[in-house]
C-alpha positions as CSV (number, residue, x, y, z in Angstrom):
1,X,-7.8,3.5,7.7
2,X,-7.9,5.3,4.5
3,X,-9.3,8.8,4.1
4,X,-11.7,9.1,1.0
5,X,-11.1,12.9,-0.1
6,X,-14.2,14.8,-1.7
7,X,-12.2,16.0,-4.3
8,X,-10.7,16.5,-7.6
9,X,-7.2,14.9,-9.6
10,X,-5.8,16.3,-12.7
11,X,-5.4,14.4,-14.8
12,X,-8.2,12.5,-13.4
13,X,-8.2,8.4,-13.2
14,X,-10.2,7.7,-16.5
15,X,-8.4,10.6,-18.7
16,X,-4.6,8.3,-17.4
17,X,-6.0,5.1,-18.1
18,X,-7.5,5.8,-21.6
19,X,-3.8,6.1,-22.8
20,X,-2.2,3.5,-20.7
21,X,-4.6,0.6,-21.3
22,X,-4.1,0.4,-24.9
23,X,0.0,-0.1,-23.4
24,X,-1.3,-3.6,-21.9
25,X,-0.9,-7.0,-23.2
26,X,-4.3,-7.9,-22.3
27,X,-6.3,-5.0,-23.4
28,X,-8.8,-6.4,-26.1
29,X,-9.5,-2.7,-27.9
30,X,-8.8,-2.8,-32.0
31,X,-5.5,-1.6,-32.6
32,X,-5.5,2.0,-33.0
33,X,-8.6,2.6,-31.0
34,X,-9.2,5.4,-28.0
35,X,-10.6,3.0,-25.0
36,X,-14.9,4.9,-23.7
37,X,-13.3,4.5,-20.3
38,X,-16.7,4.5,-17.7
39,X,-16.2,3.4,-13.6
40,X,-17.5,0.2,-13.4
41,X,-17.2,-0.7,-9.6
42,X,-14.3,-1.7,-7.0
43,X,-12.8,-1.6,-3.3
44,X,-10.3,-0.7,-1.5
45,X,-7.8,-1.8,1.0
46,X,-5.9,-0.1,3.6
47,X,-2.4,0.0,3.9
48,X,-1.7,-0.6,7.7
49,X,0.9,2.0,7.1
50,X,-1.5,4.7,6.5
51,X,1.0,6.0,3.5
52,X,-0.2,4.2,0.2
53,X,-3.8,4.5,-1.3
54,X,-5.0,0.9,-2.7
55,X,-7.7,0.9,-5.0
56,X,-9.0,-1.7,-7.1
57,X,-11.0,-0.5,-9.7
58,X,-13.2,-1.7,-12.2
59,X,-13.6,-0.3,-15.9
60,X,-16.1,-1.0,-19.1
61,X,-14.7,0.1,-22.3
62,X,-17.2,1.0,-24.5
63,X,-15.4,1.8,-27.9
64,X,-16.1,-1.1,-29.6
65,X,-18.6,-4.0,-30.6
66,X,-19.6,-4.7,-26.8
67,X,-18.1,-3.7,-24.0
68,X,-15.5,-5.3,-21.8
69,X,-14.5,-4.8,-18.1
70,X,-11.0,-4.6,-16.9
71,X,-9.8,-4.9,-13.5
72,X,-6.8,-2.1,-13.1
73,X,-5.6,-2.4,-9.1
74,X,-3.5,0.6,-8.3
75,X,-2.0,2.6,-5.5
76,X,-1.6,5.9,-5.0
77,X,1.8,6.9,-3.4
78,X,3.4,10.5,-2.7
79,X,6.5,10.1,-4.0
80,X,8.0,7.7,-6.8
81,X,8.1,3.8,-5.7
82,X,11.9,2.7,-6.4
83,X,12.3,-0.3,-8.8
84,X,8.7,-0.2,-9.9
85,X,9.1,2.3,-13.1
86,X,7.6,-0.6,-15.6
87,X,4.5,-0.3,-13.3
88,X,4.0,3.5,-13.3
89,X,0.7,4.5,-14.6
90,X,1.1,8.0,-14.8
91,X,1.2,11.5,-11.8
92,X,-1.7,13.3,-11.4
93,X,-2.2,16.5,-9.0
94,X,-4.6,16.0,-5.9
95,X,-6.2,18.2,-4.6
96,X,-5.6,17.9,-1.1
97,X,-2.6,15.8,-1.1
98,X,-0.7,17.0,-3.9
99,X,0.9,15.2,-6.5
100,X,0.6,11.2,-6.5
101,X,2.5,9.0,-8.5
102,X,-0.7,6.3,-9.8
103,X,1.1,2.5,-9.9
104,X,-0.2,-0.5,-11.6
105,X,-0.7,-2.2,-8.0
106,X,0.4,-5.7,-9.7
107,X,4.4,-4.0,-9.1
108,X,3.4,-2.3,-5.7
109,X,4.2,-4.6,-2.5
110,X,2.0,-2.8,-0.6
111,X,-1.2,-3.7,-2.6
112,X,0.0,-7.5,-3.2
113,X,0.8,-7.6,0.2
114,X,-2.8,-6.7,1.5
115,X,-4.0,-8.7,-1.1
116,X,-2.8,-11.6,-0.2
117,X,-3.9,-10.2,3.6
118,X,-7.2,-10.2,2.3
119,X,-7.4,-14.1,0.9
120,X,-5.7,-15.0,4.3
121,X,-8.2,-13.0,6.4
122,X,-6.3,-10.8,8.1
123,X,-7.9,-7.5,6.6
124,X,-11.0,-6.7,5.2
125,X,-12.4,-5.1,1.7
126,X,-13.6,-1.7,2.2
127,X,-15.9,0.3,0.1
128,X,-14.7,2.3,-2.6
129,X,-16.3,5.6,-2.0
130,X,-16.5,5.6,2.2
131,X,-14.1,6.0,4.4
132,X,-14.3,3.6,7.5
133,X,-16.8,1.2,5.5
134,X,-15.9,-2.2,4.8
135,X,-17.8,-3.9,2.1
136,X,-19.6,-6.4,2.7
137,X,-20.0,-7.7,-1.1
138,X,-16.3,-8.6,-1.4
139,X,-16.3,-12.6,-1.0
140,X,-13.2,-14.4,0.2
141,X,-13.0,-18.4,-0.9
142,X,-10.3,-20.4,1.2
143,X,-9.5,-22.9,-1.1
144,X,-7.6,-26.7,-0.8
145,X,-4.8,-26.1,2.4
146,X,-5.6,-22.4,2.8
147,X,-3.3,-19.4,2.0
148,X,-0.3,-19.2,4.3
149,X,-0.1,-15.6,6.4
150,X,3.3,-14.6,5.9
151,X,3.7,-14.2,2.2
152,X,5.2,-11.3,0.4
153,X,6.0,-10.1,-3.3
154,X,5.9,-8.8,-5.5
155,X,8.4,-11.4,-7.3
156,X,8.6,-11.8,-11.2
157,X,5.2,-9.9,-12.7
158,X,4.4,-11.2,-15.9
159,X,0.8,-10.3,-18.2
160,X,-0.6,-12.8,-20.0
161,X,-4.3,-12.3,-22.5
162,X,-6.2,-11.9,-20.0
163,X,-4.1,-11.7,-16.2
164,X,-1.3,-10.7,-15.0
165,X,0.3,-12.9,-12.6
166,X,2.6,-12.3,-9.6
167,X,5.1,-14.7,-8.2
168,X,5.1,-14.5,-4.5
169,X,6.4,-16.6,-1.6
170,X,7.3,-16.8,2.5
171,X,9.2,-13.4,4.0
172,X,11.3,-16.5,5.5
173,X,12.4,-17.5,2.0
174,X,10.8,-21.1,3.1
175,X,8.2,-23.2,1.4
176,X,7.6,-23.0,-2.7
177,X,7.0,-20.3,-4.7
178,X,2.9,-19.3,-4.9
179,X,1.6,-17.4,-8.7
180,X,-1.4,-14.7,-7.7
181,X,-3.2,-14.8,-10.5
182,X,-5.1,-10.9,-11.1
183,X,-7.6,-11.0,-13.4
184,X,-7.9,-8.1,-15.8
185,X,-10.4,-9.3,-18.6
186,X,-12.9,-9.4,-16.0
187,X,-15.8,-12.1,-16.5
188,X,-18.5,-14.0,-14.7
189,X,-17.8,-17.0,-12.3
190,X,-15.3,-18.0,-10.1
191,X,-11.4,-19.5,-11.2
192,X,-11.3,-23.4,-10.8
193,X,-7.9,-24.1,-12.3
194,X,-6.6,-27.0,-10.2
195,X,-3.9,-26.5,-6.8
196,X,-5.9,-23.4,-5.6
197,X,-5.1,-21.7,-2.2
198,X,-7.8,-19.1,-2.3
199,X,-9.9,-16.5,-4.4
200,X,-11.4,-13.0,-4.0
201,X,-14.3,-12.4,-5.7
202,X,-16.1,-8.8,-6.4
203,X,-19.0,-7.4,-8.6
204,X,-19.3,-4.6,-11.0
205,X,-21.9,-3.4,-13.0
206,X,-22.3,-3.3,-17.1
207,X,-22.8,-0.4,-19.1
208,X,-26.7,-1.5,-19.1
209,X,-27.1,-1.7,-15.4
210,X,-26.9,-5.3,-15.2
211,X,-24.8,-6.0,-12.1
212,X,-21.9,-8.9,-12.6
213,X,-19.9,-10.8,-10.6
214,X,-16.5,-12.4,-10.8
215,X,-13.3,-13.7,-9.5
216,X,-10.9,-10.6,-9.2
217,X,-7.8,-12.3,-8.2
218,X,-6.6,-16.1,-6.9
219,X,-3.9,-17.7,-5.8
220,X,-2.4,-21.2,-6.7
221,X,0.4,-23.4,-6.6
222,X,3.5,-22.6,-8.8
223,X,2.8,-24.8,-11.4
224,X,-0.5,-24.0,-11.6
């Protein structure tokens, strides 16, 4: 179970992100511009090992004509992840647990591991601000034949405009390669591109207030 801790990382979340989004692909900010970073919304997972923090978190970026949400899934980790450097966010100093190394969760095995744990029902979404609280909002779809329960990746991670998408197959080697689609522009509705295996599906709030809802992250065939 993982332990929310009352208090404070420098640099915080927001202040890392403002100056790595602009780094992605699918950021839609003008070139040039300083992303209005505001938490938007979110859950966790658990890592059954009890030694990674997995967050999924939910930002609006106010900084230009109307705002846009991006989903930014990341895991918190103690010391640096081998192999993963292309997916480091940044350090920051906790608090209480001292300095984390912050990974774009897309290149952490852990988080795509409970992900895909998640869409085949073997763990649960928990709220991003309780310890011990699952959340209830979080909405797993099984789609077409269902996602298989031993899967594992991260494999080739590759952003597109608006995703970034994850190879990922059998710990057995069996069976075909899978693509987990995350979505990172986030929008409303749910995904219904053709051969899919399953879907979360989360909300977040606008900058007015207005509460949305969309599909954070789904998994499909490889040639989907």
């Amino acid at each position: 179970m993982a332990v929310i801790h009352r208090t404070t990382m420098s640099p915080g979340k927001l202040e890392l992100l403002t100056g790595w989004l602009p780094s992605r692909p699918w950021y839609q900010g003008a070139e040039g511009a300083v992303p209005q970073l505001a938490k938007a919304g979110g859950f966790r997972l658990d890592d059954p090992e009890g030694e990674v923090g997995i967050e999924f978190m939910v930002v609006t970026d106010g900084s230009g004509d109307a705002p846009i949400a991006y989903l930014v899934p990341v895991t918190y980790r103690g010391a640096p992840l081998k192999g993963a450097e292309e997916g480091l966010i940044g350090t920051s100093e906790h608090g209480v647990l001292g300095r984390r190394w912050i990974y774009d969760g897309a290149h952490d095995p852990v988080l795509v591991e409970q992900l895909l744990a998640l869409m085949a029902g073997r763990t649960t979404a928990q709220d991003q601000n309780a310890s011990d609280a699952p959340d209830p909002t979080v909405e797993v779809r099984t789609e077409g034949e269902g996602v298989p329960e031993d899967l594992t990746g991260p494999g080739e991670v590759a952003d597109t405009a608006g995703a970034t998408v994850v190879t990922v197959g059998r710990a057995s080697g069996a069976g075909p390669v899978l693509r987990l689609t995350v979505t990172r522009v986030l929008g409303p509705g749910a995904a219904a591109a053709d051969g899919l295996l399953g879907q979360v599906l989360a909300g977040w709030s606008a900058p007015d207030g207005t509460g949305e809802r969309g599909v954070f992250a789904f998994l499909s065939g490889a040639g989907q």
